[in-house]
C-alpha beads as a LAMMPS data file, in Angstrom:
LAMMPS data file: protein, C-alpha beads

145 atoms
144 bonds

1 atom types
1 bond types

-500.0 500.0 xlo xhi
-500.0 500.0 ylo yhi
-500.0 500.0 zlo zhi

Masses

1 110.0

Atoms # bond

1 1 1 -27.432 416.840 -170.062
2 1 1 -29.499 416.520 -173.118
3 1 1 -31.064 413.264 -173.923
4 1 1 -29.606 411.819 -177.051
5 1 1 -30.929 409.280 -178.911
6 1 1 -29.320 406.139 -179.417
7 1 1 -26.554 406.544 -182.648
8 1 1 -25.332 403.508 -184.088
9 1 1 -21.862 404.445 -182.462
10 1 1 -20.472 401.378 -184.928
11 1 1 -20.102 404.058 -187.544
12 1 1 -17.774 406.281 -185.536
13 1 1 -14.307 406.671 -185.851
14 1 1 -11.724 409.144 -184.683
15 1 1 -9.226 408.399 -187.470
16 1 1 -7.551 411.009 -189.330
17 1 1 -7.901 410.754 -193.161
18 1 1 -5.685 412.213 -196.000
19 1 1 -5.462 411.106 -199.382
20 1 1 -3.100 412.377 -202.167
21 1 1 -4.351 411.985 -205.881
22 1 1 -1.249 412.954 -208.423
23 1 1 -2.386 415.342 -211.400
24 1 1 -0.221 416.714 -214.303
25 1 1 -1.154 419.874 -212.762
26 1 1 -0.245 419.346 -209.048
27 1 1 -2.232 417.001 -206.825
28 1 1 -5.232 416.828 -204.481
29 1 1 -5.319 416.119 -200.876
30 1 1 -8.837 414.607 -200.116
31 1 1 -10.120 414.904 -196.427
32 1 1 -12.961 413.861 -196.740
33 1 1 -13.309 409.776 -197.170
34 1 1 -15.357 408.060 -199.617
35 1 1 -18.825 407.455 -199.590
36 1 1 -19.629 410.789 -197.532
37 1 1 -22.513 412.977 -198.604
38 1 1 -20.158 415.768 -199.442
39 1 1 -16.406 416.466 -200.767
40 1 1 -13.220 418.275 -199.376
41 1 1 -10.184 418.251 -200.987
42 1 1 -6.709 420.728 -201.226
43 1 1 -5.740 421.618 -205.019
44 1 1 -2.316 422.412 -205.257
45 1 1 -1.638 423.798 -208.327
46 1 1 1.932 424.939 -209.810
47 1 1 2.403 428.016 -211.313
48 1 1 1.680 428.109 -215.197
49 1 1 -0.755 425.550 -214.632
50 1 1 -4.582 424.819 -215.457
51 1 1 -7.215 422.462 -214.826
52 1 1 -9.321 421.537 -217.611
53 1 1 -12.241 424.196 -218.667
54 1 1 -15.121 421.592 -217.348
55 1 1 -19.044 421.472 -216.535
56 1 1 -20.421 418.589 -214.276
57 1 1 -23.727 417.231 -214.717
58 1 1 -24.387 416.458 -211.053
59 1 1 -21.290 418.001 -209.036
60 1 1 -21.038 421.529 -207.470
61 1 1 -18.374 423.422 -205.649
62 1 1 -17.273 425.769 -204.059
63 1 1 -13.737 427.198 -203.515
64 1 1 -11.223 429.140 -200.965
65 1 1 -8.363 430.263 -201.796
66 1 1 -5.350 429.404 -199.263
67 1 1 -2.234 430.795 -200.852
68 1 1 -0.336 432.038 -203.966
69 1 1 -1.931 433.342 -206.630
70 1 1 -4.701 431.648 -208.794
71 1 1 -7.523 432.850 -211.664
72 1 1 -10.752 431.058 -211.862
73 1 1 -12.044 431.193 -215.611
74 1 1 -15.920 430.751 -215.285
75 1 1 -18.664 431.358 -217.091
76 1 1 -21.147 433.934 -216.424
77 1 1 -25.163 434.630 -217.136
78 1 1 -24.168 435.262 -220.565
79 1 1 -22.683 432.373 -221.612
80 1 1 -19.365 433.997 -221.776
81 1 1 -16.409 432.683 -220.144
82 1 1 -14.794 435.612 -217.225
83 1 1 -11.146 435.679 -215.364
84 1 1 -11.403 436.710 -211.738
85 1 1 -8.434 436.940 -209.726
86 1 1 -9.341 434.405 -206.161
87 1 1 -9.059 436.570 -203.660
88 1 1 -8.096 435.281 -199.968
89 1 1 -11.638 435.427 -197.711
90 1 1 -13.937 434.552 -200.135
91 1 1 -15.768 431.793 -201.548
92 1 1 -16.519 431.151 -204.984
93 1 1 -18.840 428.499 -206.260
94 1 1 -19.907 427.138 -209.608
95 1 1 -23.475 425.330 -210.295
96 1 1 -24.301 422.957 -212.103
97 1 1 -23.295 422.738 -215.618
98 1 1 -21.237 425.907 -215.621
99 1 1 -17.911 426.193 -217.444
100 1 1 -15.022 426.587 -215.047
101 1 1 -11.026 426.167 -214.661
102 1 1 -8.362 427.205 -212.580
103 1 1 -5.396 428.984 -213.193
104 1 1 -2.328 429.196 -210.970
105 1 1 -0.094 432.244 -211.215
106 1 1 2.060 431.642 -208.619
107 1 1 2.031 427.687 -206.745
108 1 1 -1.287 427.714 -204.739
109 1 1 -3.397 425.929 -202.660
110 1 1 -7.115 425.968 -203.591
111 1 1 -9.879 424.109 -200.895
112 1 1 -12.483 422.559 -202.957
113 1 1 -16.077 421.484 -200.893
114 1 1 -18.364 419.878 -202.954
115 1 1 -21.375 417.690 -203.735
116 1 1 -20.675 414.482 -203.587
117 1 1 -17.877 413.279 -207.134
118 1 1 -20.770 411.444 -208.966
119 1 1 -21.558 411.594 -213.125
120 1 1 -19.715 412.972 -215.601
121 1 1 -17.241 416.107 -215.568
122 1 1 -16.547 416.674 -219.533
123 1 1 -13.743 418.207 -220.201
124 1 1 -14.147 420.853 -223.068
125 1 1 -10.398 422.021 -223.388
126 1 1 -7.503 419.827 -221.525
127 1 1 -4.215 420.636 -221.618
128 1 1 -3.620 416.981 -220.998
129 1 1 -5.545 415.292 -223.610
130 1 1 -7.369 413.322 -221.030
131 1 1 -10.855 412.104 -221.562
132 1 1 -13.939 413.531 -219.957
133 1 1 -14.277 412.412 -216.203
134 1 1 -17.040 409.385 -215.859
135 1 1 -17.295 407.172 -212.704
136 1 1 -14.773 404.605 -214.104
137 1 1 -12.808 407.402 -215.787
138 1 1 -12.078 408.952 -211.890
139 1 1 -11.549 405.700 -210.295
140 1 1 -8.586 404.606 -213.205
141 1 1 -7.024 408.374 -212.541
142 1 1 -6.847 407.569 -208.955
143 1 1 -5.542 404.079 -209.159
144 1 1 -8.424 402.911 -207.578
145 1 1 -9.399 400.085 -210.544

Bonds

1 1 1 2
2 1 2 3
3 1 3 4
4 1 4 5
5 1 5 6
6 1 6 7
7 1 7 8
8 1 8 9
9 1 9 10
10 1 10 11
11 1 11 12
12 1 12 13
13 1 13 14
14 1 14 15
15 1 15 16
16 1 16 17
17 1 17 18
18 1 18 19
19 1 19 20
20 1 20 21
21 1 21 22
22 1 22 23
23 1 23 24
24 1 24 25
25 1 25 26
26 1 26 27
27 1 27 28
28 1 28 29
29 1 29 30
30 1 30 31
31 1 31 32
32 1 32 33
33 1 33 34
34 1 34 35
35 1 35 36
36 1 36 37
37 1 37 38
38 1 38 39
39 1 39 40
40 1 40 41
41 1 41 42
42 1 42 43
43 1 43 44
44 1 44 45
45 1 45 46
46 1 46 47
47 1 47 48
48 1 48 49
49 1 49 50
50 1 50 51
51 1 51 52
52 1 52 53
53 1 53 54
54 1 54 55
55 1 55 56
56 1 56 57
57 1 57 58
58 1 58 59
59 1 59 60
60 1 60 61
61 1 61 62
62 1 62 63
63 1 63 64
64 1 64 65
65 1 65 66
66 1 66 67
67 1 67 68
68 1 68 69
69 1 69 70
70 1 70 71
71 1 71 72
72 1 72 73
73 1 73 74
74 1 74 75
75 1 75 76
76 1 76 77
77 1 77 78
78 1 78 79
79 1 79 80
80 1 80 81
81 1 81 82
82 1 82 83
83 1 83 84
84 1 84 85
85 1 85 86
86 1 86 87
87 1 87 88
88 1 88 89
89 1 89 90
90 1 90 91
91 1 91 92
92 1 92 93
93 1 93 94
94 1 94 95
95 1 95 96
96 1 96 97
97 1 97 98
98 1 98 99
99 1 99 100
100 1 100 101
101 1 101 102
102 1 102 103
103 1 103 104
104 1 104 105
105 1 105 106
106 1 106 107
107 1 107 108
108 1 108 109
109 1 109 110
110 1 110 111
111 1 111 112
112 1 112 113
113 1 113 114
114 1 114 115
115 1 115 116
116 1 116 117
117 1 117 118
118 1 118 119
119 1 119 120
120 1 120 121
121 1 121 122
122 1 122 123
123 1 123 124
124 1 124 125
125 1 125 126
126 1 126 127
127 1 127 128
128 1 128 129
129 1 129 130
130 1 130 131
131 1 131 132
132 1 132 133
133 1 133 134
134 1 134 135
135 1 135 136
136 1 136 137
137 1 137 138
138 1 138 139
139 1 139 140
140 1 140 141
141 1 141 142
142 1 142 143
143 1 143 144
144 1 144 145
């Protein structure tokens, strides 16, 4: 057995974690608790429905599509904003400060990993009229302040 050195086992825990955050497109599941290095969350999306068409100034992501039927409207080397139909198997990722939304066709479940949800996600076009996404903005929307 290898010799391991010696973890501050204080940190450790073996408790599951799920958190639902209500959107006027769906919800999220988040996995992944607060205060990690990275993200993971579960979009769930109903049909007809969009996110906003954002850019984040810190934040990337990277998405899987689990089931139904959903377009991801993102912008490409040109500037210009594409469709492209998810397709089950394979990731799709945004950098920094690229346009992006999602699109259900059908319900559908979307996993989102990410960068840490720090700085500002503006909102270009909502459907929702909601303002762009700051660090106080995201805790309100989840009923955290």
């Amino acid at each position: 057995m290898a010799d391991l050195p010696d973890f501050d086992k204080s940190t450790f825990t073996n408790q599951g974690y799920i958190k639902r955050v209500e959107k006027p497109w769906g919800y999220e599941l988040h996995f992944v608790p607060e205060g990690m290095p990275y993200m993971g969350k579960v979009l769930h999306i109903d049909a007809g429905k969009r996110l906003s068409l954002q850019a984040h100034d810190k934040k990337q992501e990277t998405y899987w599509l689990v089931n139904g039927e959903c377009n991801l409207i993102i912008e490409n080397k040109n500037g210009e904003l594409e469709t492209i139909k998810l397709e089950k198997g394979k990731g799709y990722t945004t950098m920094i400060g690229q346009r992006h939304r999602h699109q259900a066709v059908t319900d559908c479940d979307v996993i989102e990993v990410s960068t840490p949800e720090t700085g500002t996600t503006w909102r270009i076009e909502d459907d929702y009229a909601r303002p762009d996404e700051t660090e106080e903005q995201r805790k309100k929307e989840r009923g955290e302040i």
